[in-house]
PyMOL Python script that loads the backbone (N, CA, C, O; Angstrom):
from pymol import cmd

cmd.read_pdbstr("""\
ATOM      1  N   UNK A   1     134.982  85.486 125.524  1.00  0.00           N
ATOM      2  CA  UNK A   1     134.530  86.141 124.300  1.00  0.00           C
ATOM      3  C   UNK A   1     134.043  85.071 123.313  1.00  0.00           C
ATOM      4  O   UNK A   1     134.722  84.079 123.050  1.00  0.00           O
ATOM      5  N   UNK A   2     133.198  85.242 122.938  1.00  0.00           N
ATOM      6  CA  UNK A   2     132.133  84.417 121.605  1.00  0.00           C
ATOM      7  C   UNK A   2     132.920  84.607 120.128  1.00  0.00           C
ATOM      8  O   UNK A   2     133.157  85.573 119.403  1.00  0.00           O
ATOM      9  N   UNK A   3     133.190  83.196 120.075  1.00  0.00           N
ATOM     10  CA  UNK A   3     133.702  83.580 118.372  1.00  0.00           C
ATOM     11  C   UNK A   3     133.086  83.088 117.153  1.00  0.00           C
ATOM     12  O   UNK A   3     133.418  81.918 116.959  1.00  0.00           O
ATOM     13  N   UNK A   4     132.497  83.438 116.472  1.00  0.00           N
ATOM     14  CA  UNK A   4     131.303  82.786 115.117  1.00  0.00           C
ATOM     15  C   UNK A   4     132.613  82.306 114.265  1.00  0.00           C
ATOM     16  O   UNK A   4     133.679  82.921 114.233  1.00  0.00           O
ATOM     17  N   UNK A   5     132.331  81.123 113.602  1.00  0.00           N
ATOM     18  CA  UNK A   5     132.940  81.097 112.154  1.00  0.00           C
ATOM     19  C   UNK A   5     132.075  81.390 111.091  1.00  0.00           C
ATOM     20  O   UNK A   5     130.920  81.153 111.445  1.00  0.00           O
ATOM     21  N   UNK A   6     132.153  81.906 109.652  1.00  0.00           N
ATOM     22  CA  UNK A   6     131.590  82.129 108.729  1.00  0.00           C
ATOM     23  C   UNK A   6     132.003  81.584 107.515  1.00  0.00           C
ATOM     24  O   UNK A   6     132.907  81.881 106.733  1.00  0.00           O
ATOM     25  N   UNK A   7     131.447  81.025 107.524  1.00  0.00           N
ATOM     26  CA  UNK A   7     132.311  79.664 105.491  1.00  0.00           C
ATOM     27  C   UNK A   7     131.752  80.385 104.485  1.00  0.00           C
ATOM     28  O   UNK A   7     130.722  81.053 104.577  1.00  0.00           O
ATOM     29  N   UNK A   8     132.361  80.263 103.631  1.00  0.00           N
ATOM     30  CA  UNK A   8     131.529  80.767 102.209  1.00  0.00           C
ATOM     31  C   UNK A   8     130.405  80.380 101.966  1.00  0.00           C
ATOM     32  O   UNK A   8     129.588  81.058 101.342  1.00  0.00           O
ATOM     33  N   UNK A   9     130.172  79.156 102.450  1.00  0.00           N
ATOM     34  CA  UNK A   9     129.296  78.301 101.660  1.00  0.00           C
ATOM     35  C   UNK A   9     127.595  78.921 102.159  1.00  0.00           C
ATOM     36  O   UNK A   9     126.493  78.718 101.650  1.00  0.00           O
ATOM     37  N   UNK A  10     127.926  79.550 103.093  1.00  0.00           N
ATOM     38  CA  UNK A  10     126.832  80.063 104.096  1.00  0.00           C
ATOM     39  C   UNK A  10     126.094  81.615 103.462  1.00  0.00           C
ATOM     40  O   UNK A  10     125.157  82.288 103.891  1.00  0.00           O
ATOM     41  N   UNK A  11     127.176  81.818 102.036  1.00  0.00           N
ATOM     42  CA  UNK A  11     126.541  82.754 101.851  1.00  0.00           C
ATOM     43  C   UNK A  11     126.500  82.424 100.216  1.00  0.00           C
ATOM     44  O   UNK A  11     126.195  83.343  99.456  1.00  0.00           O
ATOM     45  N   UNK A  12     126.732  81.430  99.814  1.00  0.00           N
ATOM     46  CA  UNK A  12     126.805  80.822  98.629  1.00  0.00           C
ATOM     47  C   UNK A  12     126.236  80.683  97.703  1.00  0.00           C
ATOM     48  O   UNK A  12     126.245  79.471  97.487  1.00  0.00           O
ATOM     49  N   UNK A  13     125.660  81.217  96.894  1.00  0.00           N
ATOM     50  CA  UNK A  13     124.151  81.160  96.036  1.00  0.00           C
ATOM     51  C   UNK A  13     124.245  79.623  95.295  1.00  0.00           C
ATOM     52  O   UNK A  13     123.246  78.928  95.111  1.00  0.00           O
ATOM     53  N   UNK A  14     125.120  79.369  95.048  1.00  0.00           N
ATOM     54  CA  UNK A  14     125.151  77.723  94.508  1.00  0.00           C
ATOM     55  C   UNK A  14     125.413  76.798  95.136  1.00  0.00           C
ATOM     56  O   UNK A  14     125.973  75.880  94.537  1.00  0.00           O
ATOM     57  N   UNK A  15     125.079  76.610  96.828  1.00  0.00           N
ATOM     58  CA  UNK A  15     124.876  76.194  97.471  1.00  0.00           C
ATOM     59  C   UNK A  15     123.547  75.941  98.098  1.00  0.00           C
ATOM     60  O   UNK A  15     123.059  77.063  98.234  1.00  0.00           O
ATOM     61  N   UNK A  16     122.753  75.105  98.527  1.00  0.00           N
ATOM     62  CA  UNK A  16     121.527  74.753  98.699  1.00  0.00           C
ATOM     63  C   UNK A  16     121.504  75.015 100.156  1.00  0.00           C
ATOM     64  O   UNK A  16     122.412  75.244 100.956  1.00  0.00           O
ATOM     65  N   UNK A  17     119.846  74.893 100.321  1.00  0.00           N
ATOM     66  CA  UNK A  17     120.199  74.552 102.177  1.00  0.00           C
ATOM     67  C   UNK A  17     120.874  73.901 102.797  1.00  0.00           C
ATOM     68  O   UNK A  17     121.626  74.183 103.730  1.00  0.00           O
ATOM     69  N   UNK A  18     120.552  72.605 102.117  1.00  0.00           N
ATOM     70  CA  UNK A  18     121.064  71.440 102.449  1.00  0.00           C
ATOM     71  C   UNK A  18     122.390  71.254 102.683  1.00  0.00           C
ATOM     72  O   UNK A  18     122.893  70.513 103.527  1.00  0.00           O
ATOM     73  N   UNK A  19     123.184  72.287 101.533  1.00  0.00           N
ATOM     74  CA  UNK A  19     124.660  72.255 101.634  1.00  0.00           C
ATOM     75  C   UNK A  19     125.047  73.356 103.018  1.00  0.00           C
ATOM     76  O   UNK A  19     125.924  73.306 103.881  1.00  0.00           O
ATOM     77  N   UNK A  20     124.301  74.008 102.830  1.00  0.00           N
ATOM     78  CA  UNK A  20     124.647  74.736 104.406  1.00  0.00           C
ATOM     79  C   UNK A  20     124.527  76.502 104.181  1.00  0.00           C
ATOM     80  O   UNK A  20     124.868  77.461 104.874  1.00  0.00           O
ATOM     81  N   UNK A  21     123.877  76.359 102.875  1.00  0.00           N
ATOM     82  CA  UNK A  21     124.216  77.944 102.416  1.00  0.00           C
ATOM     83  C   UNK A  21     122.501  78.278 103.755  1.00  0.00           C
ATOM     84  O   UNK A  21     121.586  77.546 104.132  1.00  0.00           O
ATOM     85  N   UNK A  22     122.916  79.892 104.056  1.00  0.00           N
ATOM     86  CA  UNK A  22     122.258  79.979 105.333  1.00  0.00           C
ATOM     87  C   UNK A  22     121.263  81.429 105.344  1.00  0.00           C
ATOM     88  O   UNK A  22     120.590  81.935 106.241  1.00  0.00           O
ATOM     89  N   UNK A  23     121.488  81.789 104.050  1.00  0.00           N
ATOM     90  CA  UNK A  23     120.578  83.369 103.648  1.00  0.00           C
ATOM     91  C   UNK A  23     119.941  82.660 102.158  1.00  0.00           C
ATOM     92  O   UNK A  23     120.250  81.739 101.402  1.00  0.00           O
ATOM     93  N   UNK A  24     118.969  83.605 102.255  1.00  0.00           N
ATOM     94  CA  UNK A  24     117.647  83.065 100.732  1.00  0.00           C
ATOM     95  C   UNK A  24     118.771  83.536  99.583  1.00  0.00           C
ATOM     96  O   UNK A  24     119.936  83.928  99.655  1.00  0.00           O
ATOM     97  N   UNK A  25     118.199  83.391  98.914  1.00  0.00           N
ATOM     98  CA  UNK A  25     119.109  82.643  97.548  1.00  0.00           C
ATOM     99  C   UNK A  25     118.807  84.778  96.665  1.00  0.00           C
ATOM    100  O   UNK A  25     119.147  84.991  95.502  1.00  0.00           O
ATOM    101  N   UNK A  26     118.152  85.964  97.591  1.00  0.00           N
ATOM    102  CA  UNK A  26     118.040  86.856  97.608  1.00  0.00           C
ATOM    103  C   UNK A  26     119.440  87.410  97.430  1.00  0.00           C
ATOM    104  O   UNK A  26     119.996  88.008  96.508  1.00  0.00           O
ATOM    105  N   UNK A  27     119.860  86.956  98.776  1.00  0.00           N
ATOM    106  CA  UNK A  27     121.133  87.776  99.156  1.00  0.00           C
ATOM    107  C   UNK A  27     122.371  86.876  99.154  1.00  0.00           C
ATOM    108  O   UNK A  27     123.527  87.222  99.397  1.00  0.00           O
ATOM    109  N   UNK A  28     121.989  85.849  98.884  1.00  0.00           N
ATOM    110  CA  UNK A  28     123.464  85.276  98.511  1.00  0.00           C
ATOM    111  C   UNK A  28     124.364  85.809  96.910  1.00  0.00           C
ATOM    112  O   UNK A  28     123.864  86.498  96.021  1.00  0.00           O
ATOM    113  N   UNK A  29     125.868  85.200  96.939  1.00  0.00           N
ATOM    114  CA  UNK A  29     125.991  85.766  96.139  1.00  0.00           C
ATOM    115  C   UNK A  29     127.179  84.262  95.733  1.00  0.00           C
ATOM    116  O   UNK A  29     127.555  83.355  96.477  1.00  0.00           O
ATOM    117  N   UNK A  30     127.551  84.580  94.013  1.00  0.00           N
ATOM    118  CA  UNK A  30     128.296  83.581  93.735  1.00  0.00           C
ATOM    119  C   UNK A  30     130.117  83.601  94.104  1.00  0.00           C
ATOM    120  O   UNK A  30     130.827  84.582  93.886  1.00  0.00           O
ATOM    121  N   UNK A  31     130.561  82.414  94.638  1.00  0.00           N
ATOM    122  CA  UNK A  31     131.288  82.358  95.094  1.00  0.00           C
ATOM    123  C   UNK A  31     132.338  83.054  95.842  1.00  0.00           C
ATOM    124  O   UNK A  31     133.512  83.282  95.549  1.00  0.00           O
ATOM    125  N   UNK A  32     131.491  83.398  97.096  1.00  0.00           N
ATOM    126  CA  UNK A  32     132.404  84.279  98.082  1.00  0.00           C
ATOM    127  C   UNK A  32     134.011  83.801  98.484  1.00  0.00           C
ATOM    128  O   UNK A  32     134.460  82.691  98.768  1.00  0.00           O
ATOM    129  N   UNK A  33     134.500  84.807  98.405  1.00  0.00           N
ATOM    130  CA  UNK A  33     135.865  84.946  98.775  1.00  0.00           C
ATOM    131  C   UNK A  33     135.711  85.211 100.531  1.00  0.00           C
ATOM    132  O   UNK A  33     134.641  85.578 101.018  1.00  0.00           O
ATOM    133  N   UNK A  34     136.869  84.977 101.307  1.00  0.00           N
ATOM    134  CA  UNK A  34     137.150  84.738 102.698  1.00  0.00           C
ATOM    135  C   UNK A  34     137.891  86.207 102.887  1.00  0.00           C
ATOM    136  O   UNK A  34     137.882  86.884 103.915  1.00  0.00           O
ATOM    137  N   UNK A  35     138.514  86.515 101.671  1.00  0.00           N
ATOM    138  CA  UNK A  35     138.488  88.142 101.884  1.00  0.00           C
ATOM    139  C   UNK A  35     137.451  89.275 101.978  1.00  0.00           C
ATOM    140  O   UNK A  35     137.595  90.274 102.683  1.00  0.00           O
ATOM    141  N   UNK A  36     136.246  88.981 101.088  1.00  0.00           N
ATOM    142  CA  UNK A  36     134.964  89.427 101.068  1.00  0.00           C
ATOM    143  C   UNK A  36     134.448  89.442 101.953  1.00  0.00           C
ATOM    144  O   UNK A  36     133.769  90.439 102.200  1.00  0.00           O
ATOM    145  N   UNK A  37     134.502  88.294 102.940  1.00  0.00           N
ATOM    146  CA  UNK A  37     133.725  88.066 104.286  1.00  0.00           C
ATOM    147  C   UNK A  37     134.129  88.915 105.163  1.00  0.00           C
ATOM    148  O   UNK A  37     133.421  89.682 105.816  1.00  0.00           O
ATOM    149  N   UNK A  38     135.631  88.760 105.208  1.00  0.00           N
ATOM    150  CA  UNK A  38     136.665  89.665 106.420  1.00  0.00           C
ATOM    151  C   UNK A  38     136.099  90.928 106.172  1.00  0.00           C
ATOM    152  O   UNK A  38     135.283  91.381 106.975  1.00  0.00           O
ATOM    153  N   UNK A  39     136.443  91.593 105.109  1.00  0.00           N
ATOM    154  CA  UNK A  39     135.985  92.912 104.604  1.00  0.00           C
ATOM    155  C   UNK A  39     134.506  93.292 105.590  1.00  0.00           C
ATOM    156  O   UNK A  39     134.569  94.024 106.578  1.00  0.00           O
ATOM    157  N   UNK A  40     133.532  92.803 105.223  1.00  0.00           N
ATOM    158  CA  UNK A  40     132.211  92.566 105.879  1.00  0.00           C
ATOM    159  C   UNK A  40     132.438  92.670 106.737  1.00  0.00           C
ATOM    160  O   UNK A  40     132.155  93.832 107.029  1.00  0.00           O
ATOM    161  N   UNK A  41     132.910  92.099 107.685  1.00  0.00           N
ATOM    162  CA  UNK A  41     132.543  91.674 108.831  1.00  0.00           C
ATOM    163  C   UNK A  41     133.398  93.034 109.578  1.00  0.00           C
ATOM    164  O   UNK A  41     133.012  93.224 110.731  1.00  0.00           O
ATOM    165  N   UNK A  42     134.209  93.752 109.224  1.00  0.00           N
ATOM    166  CA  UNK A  42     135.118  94.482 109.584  1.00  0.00           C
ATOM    167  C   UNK A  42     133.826  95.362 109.377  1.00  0.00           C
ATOM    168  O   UNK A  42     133.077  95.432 110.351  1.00  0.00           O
ATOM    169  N   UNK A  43     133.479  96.026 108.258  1.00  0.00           N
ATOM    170  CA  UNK A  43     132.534  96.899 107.899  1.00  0.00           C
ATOM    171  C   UNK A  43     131.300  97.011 109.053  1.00  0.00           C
ATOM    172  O   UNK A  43     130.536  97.950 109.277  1.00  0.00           O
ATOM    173  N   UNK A  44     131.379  96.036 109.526  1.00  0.00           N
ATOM    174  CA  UNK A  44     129.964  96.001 110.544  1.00  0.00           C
ATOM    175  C   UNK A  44     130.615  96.339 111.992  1.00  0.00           C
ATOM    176  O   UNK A  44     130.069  96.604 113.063  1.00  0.00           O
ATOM    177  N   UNK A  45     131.791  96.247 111.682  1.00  0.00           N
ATOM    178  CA  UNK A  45     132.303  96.314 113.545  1.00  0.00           C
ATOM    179  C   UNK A  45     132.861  95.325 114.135  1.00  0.00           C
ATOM    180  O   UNK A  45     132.745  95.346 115.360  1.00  0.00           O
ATOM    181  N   UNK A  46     133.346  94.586 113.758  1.00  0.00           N
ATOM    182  CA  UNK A  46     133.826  93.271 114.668  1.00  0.00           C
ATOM    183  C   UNK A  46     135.029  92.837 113.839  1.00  0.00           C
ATOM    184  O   UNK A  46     135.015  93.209 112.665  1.00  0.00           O
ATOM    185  N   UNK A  47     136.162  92.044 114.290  1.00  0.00           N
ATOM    186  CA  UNK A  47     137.177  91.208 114.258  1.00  0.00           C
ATOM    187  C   UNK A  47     137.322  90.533 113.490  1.00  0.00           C
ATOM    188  O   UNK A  47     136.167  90.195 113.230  1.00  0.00           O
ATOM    189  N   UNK A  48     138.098  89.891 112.694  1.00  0.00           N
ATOM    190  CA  UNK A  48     137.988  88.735 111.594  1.00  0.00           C
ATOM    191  C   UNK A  48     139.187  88.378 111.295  1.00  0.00           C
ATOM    192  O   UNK A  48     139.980  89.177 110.797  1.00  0.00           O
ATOM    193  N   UNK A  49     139.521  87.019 111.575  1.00  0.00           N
ATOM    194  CA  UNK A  49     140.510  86.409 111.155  1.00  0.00           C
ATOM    195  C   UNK A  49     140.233  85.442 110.407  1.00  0.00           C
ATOM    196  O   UNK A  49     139.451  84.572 110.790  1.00  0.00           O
ATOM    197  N   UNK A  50     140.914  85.395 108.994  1.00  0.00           N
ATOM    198  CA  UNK A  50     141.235  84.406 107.680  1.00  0.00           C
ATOM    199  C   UNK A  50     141.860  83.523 108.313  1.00  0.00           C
ATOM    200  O   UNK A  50     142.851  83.701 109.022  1.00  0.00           O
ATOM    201  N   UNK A  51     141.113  82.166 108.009  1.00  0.00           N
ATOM    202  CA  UNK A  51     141.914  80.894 108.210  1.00  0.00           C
ATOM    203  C   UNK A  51     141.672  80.340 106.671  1.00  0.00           C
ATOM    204  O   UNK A  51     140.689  79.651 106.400  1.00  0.00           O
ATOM    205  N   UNK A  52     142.464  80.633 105.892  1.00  0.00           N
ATOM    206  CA  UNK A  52     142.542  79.889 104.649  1.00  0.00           C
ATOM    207  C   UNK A  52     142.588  78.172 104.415  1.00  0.00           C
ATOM    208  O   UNK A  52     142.193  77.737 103.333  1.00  0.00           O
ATOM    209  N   UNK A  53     143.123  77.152 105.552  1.00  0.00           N
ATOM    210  CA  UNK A  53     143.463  76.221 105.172  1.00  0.00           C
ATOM    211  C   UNK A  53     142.337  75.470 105.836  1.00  0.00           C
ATOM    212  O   UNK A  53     142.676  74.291 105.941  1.00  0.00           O
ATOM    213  N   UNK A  54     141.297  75.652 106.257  1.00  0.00           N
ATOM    214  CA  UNK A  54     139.906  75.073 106.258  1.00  0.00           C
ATOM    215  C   UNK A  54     139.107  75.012 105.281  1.00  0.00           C
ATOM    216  O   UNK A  54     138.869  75.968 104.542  1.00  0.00           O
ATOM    217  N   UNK A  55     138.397  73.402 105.128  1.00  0.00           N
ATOM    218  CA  UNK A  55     137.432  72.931 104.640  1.00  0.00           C
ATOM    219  C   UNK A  55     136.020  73.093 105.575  1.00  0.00           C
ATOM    220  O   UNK A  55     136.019  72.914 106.793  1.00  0.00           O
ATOM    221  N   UNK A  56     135.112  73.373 104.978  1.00  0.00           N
ATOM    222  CA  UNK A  56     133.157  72.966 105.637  1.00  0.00           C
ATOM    223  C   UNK A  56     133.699  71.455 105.291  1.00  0.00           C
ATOM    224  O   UNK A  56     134.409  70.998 104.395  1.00  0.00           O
ATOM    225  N   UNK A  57     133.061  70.928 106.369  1.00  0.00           N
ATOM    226  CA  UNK A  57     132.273  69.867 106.710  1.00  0.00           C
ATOM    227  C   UNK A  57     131.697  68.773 105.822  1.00  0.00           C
ATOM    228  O   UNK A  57     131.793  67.571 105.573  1.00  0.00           O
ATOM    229  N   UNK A  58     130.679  70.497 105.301  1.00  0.00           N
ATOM    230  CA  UNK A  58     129.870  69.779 104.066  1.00  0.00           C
ATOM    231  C   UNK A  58     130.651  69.896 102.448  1.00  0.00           C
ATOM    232  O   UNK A  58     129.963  69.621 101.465  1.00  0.00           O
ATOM    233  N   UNK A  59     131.888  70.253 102.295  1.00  0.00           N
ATOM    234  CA  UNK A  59     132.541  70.542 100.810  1.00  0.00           C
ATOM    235  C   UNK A  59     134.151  70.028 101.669  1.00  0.00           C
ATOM    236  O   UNK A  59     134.857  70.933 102.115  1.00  0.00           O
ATOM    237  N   UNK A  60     134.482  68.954 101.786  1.00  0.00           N
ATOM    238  CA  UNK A  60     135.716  68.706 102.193  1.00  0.00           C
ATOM    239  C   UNK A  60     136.793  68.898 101.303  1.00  0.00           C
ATOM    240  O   UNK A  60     137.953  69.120 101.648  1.00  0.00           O
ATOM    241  N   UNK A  61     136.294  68.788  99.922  1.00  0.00           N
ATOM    242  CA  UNK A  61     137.109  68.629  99.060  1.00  0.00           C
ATOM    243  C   UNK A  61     137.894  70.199  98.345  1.00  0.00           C
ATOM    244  O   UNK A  61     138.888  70.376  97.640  1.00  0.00           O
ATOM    245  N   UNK A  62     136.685  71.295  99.057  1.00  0.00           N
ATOM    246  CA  UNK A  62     137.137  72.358  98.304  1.00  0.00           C
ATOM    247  C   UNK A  62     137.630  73.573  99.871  1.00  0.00           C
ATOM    248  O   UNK A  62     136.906  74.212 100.634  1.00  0.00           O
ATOM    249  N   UNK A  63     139.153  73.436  99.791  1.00  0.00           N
ATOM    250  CA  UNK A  63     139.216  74.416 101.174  1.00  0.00           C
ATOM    251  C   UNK A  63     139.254  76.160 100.211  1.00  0.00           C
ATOM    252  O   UNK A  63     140.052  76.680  99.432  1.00  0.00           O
ATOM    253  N   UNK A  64     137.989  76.553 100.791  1.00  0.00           N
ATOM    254  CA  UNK A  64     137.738  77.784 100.819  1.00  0.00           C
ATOM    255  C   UNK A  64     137.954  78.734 101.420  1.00  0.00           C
ATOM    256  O   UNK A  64     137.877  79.904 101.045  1.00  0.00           O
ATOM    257  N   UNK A  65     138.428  78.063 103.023  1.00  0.00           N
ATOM    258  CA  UNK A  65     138.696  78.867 104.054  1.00  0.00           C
ATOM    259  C   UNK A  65     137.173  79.093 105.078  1.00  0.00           C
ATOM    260  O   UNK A  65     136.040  78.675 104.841  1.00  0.00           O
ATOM    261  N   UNK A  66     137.617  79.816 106.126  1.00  0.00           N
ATOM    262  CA  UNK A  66     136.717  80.472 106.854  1.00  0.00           C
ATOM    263  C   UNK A  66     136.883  81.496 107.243  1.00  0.00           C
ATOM    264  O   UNK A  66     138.027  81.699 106.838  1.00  0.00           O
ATOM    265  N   UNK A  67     136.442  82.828 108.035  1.00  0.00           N
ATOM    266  CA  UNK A  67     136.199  83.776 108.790  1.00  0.00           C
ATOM    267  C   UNK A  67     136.175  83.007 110.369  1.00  0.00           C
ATOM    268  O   UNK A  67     135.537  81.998 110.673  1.00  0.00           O
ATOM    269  N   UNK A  68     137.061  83.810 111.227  1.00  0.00           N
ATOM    270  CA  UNK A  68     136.408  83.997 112.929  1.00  0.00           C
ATOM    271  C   UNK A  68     135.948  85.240 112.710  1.00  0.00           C
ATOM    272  O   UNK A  68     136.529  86.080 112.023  1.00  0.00           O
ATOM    273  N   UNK A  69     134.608  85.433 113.443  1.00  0.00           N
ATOM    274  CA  UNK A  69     134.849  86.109 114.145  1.00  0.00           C
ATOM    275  C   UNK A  69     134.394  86.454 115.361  1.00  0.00           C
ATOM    276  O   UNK A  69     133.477  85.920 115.985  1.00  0.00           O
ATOM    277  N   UNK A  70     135.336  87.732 115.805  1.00  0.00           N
ATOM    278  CA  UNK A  70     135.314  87.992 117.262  1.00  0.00           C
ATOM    279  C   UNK A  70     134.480  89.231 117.950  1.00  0.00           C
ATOM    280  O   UNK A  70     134.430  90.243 117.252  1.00  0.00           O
ATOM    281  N   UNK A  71     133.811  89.289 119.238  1.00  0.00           N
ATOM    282  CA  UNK A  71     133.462  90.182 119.259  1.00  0.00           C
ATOM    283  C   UNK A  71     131.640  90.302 119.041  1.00  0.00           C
ATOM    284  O   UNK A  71     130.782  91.101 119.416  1.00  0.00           O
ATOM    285  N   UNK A  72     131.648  89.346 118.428  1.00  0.00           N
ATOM    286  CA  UNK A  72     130.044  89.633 118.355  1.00  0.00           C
ATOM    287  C   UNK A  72     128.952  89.217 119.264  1.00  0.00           C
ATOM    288  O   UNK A  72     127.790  88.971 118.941  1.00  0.00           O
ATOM    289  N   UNK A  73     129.523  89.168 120.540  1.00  0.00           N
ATOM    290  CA  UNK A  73     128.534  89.005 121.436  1.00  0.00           C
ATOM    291  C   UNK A  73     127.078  89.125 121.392  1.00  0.00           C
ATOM    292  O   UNK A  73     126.232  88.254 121.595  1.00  0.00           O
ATOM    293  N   UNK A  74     126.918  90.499 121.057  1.00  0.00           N
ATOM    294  CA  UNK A  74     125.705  91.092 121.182  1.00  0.00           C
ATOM    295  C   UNK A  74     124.800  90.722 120.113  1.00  0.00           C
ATOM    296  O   UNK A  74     123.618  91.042 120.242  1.00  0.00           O
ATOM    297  N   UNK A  75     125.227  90.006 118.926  1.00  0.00           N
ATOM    298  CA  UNK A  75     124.257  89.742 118.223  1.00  0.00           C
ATOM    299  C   UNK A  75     124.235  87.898 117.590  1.00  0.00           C
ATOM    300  O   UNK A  75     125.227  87.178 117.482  1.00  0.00           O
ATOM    301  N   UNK A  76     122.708  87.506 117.244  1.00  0.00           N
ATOM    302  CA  UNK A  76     122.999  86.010 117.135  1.00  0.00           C
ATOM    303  C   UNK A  76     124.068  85.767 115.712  1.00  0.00           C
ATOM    304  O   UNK A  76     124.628  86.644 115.055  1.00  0.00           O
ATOM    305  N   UNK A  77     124.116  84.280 115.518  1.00  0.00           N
ATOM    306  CA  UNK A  77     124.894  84.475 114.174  1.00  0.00           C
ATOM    307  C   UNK A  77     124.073  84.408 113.264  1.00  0.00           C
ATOM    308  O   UNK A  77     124.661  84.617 112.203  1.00  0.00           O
ATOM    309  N   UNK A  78     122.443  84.126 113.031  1.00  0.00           N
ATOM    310  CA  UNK A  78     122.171  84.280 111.945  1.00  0.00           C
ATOM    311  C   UNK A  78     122.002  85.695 111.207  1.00  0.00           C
ATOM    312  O   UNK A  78     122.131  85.859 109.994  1.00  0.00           O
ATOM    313  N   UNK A  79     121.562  87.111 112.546  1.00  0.00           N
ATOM    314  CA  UNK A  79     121.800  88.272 112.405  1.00  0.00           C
ATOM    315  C   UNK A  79     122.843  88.790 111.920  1.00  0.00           C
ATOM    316  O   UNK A  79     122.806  89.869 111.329  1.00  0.00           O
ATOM    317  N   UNK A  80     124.315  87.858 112.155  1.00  0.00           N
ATOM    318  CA  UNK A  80     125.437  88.140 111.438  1.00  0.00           C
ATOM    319  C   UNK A  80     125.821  87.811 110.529  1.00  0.00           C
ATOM    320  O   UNK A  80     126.852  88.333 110.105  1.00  0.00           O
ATOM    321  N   UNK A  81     125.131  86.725 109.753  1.00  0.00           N
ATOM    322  CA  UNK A  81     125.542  85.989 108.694  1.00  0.00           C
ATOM    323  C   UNK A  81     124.275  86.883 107.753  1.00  0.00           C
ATOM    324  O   UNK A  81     124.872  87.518 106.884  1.00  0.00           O
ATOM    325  N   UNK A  82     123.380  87.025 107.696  1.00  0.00           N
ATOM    326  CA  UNK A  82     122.544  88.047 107.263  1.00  0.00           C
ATOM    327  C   UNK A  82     123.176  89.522 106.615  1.00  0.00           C
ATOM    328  O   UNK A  82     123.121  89.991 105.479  1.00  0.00           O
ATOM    329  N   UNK A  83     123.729  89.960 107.743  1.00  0.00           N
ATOM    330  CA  UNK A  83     124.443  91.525 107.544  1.00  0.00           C
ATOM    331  C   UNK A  83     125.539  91.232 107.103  1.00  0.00           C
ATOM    332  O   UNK A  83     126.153  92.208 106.675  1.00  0.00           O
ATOM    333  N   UNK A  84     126.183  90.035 107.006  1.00  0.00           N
ATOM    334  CA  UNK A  84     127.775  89.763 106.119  1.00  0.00           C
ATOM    335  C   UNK A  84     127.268  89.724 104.556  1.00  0.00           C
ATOM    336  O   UNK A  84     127.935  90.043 103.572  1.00  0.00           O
ATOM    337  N   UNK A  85     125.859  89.229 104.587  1.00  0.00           N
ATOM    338  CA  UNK A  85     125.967  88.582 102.724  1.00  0.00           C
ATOM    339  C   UNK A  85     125.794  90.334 102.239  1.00  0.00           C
ATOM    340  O   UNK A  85     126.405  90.963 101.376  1.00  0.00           O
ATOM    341  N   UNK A  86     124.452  90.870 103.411  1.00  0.00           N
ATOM    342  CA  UNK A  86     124.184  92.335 102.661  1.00  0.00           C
ATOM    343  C   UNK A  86     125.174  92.985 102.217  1.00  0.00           C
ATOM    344  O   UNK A  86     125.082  93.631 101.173  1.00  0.00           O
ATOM    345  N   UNK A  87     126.277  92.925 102.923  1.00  0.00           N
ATOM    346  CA  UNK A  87     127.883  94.061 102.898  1.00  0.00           C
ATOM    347  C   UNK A  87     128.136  93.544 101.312  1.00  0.00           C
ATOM    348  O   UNK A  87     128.180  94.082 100.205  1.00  0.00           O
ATOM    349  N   UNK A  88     128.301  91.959 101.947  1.00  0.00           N
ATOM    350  CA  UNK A  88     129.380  91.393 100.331  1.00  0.00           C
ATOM    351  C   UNK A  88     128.533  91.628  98.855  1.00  0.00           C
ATOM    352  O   UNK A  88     129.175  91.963  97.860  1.00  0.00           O
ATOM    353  N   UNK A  89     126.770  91.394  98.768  1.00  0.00           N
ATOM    354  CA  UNK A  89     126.206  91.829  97.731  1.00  0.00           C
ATOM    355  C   UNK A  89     126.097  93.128  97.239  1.00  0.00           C
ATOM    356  O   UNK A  89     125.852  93.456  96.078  1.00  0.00           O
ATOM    357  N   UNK A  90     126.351  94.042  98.472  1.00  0.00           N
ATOM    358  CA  UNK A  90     126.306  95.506  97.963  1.00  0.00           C
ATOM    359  C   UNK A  90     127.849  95.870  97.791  1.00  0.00           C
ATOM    360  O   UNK A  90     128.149  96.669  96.904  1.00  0.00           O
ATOM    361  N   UNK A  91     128.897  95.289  98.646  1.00  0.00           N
ATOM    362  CA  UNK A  91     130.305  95.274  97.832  1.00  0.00           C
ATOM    363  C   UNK A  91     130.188  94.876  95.917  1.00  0.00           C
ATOM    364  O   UNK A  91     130.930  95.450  95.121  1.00  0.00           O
ATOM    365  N   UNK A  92     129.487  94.174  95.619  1.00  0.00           N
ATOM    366  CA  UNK A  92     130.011  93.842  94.600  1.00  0.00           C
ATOM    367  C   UNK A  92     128.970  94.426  93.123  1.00  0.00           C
ATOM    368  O   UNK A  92     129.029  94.220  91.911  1.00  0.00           O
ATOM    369  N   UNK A  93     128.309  95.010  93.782  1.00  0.00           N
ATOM    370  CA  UNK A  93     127.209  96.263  93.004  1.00  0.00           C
ATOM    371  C   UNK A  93     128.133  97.507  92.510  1.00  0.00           C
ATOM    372  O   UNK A  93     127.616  98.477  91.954  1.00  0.00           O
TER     373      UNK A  93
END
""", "prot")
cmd.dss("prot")
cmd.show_as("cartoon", "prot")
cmd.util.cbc("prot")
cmd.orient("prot")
């Protein structure tokens, strides 16, 4: 089974490309929560486990956490990281 991780930072509006944020600056949103994501990602159909005590790579200094998740075989991750920000921007409308 295929497991994606999903960082905040990926959906981050104050995050750049560069930093790793991974949707247009459209659908990002400011500072996602790892509960927000789970939520999402549940909403779409698939699995999600909170790992709170992870840092990105690119923000070592700030552990935000991540998302697994599981289950998403069938679709790539940018298709999933796409349909996570839509959930969390229209969550917060």
């Amino acid at each position: 089974m295929v497991e994606n991780v999903i960082w905040p930072a990926y959906i981050d509006v104050e995050c750049s490309r560069a930093d790793g944020r991974r949707v247009s600056e459209d659908l990002a949103v400011e500072e996602p929560t790892v509960d927000e994501i789970a939520k999402a990602v549940q909403q779409i159909g698939y699995d999600a486990t909170i790992e709170r005590e992870k840092a990105y790579s690119r923000e070592p200094w700030a552990d935000r956490g991540r998302v697994v998740v599981r289950g998403a075989d069938d679709s790539s991750k940018n298709d999933l990281v796409q349909a996570v920000a839509a959930y969390v921007a229209a969550m917060r409308d």
